[in-house]
mmCIF file as Biopython writes it, N, C-alpha, C and O atoms, coordinates in Angstrom:
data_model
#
loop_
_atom_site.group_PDB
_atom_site.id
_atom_site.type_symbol
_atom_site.label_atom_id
_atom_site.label_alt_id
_atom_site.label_comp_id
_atom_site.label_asym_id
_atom_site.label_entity_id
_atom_site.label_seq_id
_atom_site.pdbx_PDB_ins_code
_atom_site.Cartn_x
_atom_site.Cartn_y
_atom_site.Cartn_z
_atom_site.occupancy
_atom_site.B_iso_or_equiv
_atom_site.auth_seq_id
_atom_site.auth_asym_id
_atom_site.pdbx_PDB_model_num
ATOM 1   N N  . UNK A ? 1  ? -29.295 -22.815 -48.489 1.0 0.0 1  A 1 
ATOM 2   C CA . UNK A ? 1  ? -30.020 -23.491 -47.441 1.0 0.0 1  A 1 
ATOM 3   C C  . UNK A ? 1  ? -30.934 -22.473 -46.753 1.0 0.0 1  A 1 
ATOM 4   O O  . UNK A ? 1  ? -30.479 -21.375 -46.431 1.0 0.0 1  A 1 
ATOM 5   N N  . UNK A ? 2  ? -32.393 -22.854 -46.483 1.0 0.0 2  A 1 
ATOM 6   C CA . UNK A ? 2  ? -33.063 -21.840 -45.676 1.0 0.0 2  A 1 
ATOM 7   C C  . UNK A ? 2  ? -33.039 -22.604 -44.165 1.0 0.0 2  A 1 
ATOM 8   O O  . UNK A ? 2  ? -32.806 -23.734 -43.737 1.0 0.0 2  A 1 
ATOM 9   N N  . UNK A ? 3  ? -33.487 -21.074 -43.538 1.0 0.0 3  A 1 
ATOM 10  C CA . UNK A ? 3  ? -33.637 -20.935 -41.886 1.0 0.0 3  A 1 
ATOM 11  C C  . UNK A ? 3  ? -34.653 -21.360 -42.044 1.0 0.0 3  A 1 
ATOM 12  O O  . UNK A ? 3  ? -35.386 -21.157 -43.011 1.0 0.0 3  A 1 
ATOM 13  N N  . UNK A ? 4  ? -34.992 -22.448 -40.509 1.0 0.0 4  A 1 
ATOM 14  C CA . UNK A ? 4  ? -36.039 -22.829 -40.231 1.0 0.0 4  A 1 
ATOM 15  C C  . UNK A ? 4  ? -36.578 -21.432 -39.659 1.0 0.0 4  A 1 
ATOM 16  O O  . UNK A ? 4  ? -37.667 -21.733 -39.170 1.0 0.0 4  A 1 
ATOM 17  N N  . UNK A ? 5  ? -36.388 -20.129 -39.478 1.0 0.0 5  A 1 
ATOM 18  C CA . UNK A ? 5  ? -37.406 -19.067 -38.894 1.0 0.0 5  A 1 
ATOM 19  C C  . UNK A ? 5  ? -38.063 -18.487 -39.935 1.0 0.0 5  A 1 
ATOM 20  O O  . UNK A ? 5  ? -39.033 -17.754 -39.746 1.0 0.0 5  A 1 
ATOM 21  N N  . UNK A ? 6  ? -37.406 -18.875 -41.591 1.0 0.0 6  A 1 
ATOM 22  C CA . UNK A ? 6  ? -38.329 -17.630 -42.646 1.0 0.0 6  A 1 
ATOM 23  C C  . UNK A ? 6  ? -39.520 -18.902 -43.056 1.0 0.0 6  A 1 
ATOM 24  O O  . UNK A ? 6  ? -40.475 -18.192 -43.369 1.0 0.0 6  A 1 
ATOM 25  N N  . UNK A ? 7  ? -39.846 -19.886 -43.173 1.0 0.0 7  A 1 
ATOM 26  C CA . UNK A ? 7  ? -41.229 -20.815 -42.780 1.0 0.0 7  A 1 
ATOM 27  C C  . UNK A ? 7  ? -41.879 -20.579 -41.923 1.0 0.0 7  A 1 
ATOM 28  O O  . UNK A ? 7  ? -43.009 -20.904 -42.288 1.0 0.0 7  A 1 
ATOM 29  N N  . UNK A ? 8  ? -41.933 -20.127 -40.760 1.0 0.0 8  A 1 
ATOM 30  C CA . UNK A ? 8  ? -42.650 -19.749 -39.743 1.0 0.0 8  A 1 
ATOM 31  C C  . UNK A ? 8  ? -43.554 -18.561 -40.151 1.0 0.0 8  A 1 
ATOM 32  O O  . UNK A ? 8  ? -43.337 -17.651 -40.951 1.0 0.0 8  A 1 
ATOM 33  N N  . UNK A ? 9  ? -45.039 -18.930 -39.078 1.0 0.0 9  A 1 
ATOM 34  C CA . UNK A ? 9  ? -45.842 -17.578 -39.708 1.0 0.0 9  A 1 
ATOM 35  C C  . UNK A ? 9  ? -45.623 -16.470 -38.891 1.0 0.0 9  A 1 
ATOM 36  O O  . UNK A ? 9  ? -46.391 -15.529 -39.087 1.0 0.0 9  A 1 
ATOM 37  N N  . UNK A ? 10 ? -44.732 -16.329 -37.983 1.0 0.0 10 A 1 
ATOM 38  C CA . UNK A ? 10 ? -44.363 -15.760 -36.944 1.0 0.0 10 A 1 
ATOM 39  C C  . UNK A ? 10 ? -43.426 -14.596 -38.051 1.0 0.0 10 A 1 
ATOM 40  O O  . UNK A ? 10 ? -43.163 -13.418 -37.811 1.0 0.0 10 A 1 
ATOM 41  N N  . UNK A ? 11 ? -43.198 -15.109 -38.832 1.0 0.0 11 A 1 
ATOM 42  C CA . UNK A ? 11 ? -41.479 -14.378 -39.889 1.0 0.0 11 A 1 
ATOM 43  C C  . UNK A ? 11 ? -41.934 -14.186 -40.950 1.0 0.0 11 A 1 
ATOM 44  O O  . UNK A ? 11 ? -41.207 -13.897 -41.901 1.0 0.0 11 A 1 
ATOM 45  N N  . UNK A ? 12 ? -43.606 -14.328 -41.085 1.0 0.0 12 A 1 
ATOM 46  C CA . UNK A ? 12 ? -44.085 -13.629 -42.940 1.0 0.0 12 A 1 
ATOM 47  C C  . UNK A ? 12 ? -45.837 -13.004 -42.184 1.0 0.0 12 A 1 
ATOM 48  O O  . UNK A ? 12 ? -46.929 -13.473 -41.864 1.0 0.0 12 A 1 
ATOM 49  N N  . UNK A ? 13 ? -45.167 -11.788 -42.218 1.0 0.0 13 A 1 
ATOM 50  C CA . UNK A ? 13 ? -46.428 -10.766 -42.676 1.0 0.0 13 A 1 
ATOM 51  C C  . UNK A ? 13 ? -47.727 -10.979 -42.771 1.0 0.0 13 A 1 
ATOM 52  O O  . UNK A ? 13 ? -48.118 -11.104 -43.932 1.0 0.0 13 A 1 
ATOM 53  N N  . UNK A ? 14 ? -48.896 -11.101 -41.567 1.0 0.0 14 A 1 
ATOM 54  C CA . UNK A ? 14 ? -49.991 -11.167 -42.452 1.0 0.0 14 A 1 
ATOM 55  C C  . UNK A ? 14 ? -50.636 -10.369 -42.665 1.0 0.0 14 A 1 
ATOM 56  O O  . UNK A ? 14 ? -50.842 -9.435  -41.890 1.0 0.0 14 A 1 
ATOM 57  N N  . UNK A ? 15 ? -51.286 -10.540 -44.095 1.0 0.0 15 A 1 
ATOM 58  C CA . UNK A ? 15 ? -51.688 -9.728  -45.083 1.0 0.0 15 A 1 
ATOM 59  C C  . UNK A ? 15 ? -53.671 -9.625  -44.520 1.0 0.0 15 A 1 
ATOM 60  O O  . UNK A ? 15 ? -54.362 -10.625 -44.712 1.0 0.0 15 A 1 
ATOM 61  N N  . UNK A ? 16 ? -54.123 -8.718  -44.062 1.0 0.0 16 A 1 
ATOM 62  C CA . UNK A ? 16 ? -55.373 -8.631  -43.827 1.0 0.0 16 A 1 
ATOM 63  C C  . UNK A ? 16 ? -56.458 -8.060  -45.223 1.0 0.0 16 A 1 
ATOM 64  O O  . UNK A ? 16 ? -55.936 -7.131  -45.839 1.0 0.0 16 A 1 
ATOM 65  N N  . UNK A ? 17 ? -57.457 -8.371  -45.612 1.0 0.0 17 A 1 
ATOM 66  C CA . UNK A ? 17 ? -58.280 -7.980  -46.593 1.0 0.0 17 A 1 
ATOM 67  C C  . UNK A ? 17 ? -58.330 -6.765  -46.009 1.0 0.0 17 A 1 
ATOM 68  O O  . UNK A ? 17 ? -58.168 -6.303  -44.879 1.0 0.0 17 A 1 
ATOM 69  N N  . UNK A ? 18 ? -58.728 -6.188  -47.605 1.0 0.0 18 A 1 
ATOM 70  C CA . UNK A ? 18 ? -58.974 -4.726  -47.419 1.0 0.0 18 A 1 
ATOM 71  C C  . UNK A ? 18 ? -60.254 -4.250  -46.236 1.0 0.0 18 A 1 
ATOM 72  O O  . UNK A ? 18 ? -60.120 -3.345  -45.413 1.0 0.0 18 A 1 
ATOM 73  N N  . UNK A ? 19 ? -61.534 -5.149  -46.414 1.0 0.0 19 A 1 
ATOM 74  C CA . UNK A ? 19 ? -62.808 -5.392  -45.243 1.0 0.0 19 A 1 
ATOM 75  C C  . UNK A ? 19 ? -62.309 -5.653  -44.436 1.0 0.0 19 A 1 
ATOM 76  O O  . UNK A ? 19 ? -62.998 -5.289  -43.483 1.0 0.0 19 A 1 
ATOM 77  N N  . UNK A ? 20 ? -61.069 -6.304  -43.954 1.0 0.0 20 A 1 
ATOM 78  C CA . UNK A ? 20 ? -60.830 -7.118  -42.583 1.0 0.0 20 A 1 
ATOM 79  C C  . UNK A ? 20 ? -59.887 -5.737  -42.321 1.0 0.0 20 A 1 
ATOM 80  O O  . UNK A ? 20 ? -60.422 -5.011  -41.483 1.0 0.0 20 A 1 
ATOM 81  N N  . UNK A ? 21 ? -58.330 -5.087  -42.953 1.0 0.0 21 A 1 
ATOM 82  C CA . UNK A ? 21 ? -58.368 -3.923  -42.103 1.0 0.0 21 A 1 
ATOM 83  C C  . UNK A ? 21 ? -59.070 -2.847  -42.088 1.0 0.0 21 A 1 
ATOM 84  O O  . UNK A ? 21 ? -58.721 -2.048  -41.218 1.0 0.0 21 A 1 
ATOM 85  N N  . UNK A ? 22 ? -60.278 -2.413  -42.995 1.0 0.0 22 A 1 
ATOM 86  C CA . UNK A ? 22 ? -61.325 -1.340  -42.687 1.0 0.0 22 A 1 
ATOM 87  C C  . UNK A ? 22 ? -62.016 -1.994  -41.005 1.0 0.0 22 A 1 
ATOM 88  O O  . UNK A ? 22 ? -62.127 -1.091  -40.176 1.0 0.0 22 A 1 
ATOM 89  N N  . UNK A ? 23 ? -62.352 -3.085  -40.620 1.0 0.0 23 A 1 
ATOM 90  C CA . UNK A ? 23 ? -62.483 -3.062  -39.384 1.0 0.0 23 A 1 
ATOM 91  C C  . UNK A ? 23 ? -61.884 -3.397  -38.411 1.0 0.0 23 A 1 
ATOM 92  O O  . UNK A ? 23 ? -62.211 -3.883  -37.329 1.0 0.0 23 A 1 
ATOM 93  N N  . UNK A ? 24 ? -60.808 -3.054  -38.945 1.0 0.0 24 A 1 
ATOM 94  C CA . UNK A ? 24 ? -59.648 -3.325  -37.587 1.0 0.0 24 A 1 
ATOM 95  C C  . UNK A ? 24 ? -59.480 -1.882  -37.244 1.0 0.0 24 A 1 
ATOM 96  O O  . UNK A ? 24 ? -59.660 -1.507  -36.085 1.0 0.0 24 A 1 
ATOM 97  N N  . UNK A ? 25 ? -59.101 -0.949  -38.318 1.0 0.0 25 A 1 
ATOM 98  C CA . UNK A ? 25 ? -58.882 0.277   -38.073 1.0 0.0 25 A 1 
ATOM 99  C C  . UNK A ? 25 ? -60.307 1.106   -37.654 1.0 0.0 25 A 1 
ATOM 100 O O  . UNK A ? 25 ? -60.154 2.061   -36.892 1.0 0.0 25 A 1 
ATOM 101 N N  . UNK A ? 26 ? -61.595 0.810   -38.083 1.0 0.0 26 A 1 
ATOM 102 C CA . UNK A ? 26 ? -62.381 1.209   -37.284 1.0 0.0 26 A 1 
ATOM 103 C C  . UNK A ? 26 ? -62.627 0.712   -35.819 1.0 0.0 26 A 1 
ATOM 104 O O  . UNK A ? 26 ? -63.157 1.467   -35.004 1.0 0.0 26 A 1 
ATOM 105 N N  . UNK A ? 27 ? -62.307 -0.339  -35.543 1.0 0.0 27 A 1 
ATOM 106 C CA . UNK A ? 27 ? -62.393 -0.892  -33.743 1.0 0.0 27 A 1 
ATOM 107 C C  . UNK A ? 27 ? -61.278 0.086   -33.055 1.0 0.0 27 A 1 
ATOM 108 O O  . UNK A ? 27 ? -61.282 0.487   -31.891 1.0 0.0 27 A 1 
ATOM 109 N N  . UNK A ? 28 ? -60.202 0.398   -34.209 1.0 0.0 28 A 1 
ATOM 110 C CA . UNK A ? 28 ? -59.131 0.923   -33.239 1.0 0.0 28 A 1 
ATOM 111 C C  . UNK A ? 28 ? -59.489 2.675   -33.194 1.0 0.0 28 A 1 
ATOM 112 O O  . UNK A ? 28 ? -58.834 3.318   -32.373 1.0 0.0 28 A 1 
ATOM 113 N N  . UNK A ? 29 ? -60.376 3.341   -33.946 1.0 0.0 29 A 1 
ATOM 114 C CA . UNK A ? 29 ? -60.892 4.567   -33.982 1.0 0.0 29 A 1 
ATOM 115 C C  . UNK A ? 29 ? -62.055 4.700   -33.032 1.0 0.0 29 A 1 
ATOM 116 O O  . UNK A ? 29 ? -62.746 5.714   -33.130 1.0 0.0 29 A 1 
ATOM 117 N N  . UNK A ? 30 ? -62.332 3.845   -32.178 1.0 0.0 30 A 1 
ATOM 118 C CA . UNK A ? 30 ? -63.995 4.349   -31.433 1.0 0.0 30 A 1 
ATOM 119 C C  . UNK A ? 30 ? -63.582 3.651   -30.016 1.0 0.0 30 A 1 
ATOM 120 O O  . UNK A ? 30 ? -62.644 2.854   -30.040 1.0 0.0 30 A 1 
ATOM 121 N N  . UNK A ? 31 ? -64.037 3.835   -29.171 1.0 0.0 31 A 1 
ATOM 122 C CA . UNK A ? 31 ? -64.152 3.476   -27.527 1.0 0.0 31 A 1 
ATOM 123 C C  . UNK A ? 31 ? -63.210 4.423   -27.029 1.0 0.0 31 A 1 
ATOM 124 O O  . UNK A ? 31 ? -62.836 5.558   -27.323 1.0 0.0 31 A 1 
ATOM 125 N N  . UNK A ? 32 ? -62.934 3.471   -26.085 1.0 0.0 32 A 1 
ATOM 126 C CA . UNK A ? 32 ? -61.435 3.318   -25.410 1.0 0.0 32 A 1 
ATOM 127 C C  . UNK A ? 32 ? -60.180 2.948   -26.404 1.0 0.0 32 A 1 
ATOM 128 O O  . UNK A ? 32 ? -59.133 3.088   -25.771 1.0 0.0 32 A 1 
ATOM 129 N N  . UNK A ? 33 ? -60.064 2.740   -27.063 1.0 0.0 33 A 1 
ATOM 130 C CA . UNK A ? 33 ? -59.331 2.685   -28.250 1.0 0.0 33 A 1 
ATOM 131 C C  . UNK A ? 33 ? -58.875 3.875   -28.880 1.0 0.0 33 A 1 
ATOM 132 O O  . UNK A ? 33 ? -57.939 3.779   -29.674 1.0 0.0 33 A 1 
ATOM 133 N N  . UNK A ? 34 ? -59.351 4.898   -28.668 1.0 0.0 34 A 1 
ATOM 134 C CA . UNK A ? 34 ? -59.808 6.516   -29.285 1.0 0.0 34 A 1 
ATOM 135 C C  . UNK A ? 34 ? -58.911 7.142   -28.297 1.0 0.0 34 A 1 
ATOM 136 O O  . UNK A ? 34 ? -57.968 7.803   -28.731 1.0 0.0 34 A 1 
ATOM 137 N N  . UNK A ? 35 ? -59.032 7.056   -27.399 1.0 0.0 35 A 1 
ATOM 138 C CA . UNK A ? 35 ? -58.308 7.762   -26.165 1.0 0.0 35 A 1 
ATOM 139 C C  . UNK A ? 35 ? -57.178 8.031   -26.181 1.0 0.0 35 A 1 
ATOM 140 O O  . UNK A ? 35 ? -56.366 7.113   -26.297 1.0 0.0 35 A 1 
ATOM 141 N N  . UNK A ? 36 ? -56.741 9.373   -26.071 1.0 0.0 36 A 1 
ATOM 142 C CA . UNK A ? 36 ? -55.204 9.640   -26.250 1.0 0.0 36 A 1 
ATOM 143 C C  . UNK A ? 36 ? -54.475 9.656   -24.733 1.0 0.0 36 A 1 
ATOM 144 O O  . UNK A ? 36 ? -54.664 10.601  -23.967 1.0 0.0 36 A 1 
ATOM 145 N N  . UNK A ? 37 ? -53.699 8.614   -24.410 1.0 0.0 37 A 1 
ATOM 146 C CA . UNK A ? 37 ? -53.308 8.491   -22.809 1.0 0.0 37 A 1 
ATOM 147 C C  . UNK A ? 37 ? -52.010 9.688   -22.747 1.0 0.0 37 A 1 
ATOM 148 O O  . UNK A ? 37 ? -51.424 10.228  -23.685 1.0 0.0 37 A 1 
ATOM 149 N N  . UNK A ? 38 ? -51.854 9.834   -21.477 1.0 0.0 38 A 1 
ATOM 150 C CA . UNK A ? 38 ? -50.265 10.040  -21.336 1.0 0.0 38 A 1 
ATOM 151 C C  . UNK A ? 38 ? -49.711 8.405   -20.865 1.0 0.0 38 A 1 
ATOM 152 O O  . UNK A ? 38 ? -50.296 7.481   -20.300 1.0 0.0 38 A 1 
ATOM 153 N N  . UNK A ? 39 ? -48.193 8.573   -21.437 1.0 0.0 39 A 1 
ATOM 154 C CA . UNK A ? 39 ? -47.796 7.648   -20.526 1.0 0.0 39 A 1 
ATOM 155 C C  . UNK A ? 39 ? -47.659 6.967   -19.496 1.0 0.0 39 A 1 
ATOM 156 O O  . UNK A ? 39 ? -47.444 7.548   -18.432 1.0 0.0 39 A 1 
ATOM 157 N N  . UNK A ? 40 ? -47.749 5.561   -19.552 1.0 0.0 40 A 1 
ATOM 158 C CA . UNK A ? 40 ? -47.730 5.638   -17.748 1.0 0.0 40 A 1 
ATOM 159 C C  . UNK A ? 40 ? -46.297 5.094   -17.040 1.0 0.0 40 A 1 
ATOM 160 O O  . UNK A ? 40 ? -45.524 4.160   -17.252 1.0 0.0 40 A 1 
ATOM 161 N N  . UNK A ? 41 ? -46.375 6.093   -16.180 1.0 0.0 41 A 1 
ATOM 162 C CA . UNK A ? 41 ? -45.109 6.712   -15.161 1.0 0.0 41 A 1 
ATOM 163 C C  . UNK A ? 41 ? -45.139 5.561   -14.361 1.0 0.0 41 A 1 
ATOM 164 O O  . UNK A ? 41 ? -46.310 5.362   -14.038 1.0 0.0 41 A 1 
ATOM 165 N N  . UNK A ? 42 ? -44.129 4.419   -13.733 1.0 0.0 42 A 1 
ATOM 166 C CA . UNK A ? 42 ? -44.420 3.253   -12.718 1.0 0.0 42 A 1 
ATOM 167 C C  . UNK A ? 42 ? -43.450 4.198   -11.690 1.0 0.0 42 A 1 
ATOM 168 O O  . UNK A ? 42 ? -43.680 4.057   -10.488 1.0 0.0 42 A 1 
ATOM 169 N N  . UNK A ? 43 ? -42.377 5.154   -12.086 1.0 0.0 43 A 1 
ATOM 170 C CA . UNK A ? 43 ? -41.688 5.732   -10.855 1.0 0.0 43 A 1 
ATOM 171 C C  . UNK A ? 43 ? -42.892 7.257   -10.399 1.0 0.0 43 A 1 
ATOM 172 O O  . UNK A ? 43 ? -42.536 8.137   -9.616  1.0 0.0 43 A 1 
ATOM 173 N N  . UNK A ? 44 ? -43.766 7.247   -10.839 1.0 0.0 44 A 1 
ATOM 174 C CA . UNK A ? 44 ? -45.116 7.628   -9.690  1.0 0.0 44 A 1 
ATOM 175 C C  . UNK A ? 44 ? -45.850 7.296   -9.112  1.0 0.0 44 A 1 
ATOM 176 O O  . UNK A ? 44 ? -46.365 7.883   -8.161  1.0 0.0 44 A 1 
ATOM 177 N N  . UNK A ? 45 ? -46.219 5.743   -9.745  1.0 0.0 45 A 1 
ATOM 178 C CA . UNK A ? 45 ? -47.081 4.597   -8.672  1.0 0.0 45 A 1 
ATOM 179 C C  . UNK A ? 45 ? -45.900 4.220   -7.604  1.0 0.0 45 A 1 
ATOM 180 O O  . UNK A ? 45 ? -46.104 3.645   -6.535  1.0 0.0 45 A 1 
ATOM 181 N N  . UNK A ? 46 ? -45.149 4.475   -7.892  1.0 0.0 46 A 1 
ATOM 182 C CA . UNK A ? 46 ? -44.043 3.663   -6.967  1.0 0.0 46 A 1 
ATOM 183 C C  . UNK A ? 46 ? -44.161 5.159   -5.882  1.0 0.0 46 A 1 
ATOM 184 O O  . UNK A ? 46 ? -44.698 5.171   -4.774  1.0 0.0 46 A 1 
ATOM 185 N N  . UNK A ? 47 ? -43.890 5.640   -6.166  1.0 0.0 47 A 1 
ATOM 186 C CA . UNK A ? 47 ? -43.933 7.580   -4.958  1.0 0.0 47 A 1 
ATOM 187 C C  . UNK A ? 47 ? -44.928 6.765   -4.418  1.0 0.0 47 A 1 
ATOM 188 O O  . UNK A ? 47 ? -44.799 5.870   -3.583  1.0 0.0 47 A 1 
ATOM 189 N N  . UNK A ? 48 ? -46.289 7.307   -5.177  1.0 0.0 48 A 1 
ATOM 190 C CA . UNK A ? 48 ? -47.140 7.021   -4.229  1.0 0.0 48 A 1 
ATOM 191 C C  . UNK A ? 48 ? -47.448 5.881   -3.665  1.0 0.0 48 A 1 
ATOM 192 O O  . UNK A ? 48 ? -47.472 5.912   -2.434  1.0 0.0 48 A 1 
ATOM 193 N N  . UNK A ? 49 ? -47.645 5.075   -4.074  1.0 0.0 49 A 1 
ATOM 194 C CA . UNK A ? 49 ? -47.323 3.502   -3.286  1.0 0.0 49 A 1 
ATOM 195 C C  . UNK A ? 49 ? -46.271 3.889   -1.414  1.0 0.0 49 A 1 
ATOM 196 O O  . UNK A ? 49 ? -46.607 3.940   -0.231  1.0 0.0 49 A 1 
ATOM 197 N N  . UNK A ? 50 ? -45.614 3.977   -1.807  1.0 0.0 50 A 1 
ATOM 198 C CA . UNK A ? 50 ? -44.751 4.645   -0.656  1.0 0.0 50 A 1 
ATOM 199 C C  . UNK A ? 50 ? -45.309 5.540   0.220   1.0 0.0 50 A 1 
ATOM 200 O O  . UNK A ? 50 ? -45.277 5.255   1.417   1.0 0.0 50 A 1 
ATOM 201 N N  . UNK A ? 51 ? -45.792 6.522   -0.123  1.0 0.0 51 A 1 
ATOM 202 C CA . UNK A ? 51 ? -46.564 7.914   0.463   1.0 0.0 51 A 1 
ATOM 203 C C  . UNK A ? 51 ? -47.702 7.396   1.269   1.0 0.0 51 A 1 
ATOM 204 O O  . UNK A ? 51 ? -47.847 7.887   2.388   1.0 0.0 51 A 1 
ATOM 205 N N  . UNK A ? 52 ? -48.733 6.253   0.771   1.0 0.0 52 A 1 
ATOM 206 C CA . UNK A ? 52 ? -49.759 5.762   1.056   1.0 0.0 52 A 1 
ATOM 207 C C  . UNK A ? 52 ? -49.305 4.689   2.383   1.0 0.0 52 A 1 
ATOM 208 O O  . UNK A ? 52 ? -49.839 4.639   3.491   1.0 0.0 52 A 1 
ATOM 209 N N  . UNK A ? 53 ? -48.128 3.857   1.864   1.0 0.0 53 A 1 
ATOM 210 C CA . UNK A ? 53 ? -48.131 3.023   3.376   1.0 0.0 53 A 1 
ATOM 211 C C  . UNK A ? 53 ? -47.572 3.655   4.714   1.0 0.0 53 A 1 
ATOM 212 O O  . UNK A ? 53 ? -47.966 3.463   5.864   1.0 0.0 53 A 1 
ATOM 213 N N  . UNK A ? 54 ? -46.602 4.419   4.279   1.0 0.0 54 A 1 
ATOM 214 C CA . UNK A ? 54 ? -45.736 5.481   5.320   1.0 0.0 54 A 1 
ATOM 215 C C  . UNK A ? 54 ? -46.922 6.801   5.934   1.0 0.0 54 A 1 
ATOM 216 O O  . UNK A ? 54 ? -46.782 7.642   6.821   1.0 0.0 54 A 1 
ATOM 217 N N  . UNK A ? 55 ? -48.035 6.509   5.034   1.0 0.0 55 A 1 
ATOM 218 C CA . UNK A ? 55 ? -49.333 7.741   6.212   1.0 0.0 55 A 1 
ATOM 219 C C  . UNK A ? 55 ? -50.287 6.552   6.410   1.0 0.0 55 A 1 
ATOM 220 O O  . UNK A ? 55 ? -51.332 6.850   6.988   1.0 0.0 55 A 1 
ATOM 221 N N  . UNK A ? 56 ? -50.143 5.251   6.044   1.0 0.0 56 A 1 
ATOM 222 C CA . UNK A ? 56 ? -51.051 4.191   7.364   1.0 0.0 56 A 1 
ATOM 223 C C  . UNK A ? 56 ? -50.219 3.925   8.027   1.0 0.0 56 A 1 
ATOM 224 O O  . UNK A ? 56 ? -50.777 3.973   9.123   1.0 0.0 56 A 1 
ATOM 225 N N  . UNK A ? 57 ? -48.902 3.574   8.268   1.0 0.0 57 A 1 
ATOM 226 C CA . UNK A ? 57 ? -47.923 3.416   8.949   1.0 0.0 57 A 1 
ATOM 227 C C  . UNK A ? 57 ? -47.722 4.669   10.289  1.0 0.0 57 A 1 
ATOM 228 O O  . UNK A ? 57 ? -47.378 4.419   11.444  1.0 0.0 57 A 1 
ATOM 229 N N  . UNK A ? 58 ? -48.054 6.034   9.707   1.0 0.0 58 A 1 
ATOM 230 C CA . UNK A ? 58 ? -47.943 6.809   10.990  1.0 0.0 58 A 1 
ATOM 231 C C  . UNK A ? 58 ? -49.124 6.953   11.645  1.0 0.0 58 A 1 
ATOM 232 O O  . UNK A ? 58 ? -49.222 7.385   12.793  1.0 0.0 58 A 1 
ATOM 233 N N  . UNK A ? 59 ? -50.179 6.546   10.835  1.0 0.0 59 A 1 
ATOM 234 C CA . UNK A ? 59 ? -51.383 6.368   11.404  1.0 0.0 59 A 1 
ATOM 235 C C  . UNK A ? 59 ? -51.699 5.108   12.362  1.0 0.0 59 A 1 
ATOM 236 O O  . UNK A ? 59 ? -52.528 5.031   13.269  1.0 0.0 59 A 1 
ATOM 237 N N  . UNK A ? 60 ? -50.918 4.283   11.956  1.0 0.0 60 A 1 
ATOM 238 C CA . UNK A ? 60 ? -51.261 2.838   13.179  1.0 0.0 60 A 1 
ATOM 239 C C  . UNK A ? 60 ? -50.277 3.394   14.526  1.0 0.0 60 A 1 
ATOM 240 O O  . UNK A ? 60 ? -50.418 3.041   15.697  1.0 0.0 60 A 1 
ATOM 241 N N  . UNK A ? 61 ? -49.368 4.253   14.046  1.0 0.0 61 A 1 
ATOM 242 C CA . UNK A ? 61 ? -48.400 4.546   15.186  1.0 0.0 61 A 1 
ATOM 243 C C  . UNK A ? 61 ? -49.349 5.690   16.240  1.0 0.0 61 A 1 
ATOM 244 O O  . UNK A ? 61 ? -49.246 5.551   17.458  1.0 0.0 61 A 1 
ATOM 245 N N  . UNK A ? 62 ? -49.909 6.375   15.886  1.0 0.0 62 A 1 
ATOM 246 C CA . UNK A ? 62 ? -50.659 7.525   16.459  1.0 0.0 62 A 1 
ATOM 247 C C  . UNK A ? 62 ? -52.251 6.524   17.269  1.0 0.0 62 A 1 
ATOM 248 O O  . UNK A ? 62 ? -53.005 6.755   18.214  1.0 0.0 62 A 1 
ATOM 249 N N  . UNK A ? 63 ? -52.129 5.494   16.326  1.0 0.0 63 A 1 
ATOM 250 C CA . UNK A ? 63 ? -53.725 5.188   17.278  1.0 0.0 63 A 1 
ATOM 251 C C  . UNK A ? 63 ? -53.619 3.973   18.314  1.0 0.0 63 A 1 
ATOM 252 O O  . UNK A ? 63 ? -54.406 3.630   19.196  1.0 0.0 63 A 1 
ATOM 253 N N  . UNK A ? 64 ? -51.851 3.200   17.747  1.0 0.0 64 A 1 
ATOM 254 C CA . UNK A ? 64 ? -51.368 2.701   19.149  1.0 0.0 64 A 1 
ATOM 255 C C  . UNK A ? 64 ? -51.058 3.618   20.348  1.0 0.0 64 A 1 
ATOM 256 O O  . UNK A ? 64 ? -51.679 3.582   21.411  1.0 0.0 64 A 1 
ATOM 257 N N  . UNK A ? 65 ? -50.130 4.367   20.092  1.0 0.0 65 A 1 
ATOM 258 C CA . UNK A ? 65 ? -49.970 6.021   21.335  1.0 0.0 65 A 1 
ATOM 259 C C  . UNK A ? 65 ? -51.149 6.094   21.814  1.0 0.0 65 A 1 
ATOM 260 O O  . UNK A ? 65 ? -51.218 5.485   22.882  1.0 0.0 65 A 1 
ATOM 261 N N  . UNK A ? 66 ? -52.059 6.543   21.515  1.0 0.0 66 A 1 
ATOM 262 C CA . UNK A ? 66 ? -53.405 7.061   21.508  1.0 0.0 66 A 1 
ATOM 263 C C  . UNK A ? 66 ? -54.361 5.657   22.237  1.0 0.0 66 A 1 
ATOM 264 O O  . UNK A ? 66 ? -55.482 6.003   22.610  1.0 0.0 66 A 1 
ATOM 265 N N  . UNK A ? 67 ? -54.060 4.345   22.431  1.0 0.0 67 A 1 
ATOM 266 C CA . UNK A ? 67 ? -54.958 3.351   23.122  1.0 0.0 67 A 1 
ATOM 267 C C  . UNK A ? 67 ? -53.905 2.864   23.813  1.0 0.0 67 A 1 
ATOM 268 O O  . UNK A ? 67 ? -54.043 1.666   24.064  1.0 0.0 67 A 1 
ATOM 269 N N  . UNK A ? 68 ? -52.563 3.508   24.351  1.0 0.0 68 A 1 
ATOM 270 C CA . UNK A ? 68 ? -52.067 2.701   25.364  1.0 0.0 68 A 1 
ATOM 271 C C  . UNK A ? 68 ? -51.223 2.241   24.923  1.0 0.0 68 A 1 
ATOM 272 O O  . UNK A ? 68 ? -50.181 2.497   25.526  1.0 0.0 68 A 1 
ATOM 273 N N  . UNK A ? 69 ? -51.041 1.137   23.430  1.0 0.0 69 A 1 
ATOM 274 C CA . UNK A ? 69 ? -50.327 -0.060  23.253  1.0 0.0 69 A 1 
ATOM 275 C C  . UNK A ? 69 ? -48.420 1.000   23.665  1.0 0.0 69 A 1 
ATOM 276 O O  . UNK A ? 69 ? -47.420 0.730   24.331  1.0 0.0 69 A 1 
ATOM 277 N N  . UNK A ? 70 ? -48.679 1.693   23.153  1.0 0.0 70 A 1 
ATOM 278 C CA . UNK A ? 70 ? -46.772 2.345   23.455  1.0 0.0 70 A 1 
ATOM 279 C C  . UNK A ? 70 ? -46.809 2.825   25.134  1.0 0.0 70 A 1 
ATOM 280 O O  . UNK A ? 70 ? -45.797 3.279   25.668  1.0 0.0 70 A 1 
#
């Protein structure tokens, strides 16, 4: 008996022409595509994310002091 998942095109391979991956692999060799990244770190957006509201945060505190409101 077969699985209804090995019929699916999701579960067989597609096969690209030799022209169709010569320009796949050239789109993926030129631009932004080319670019060798580092990884990206979310526990450093997250630091700074933090760093950034906690110095507007002491900054709204210093320019309330500073007009009275405290």
């Amino acid at each position: 008996m077969h699985q209804a998942s090995e019929n699916t095109p999701a579960a067989q391979p597609q096969q690209l022409s030799d022209a169709d991956q010569a320009r796949v692999d050239g789109f993926l060799e030129r631009g932004v595509n080319a670019t060798d990244r580092r990884p990206f770190r979310p526990i450093l957006l997250i630091f700074l994310l933090m760093a950034v509201v906690a110095g507007f945060s002491l900054l709204s505190q210093g320019v309330a002091k500073w007009s009275g409101v405290y």
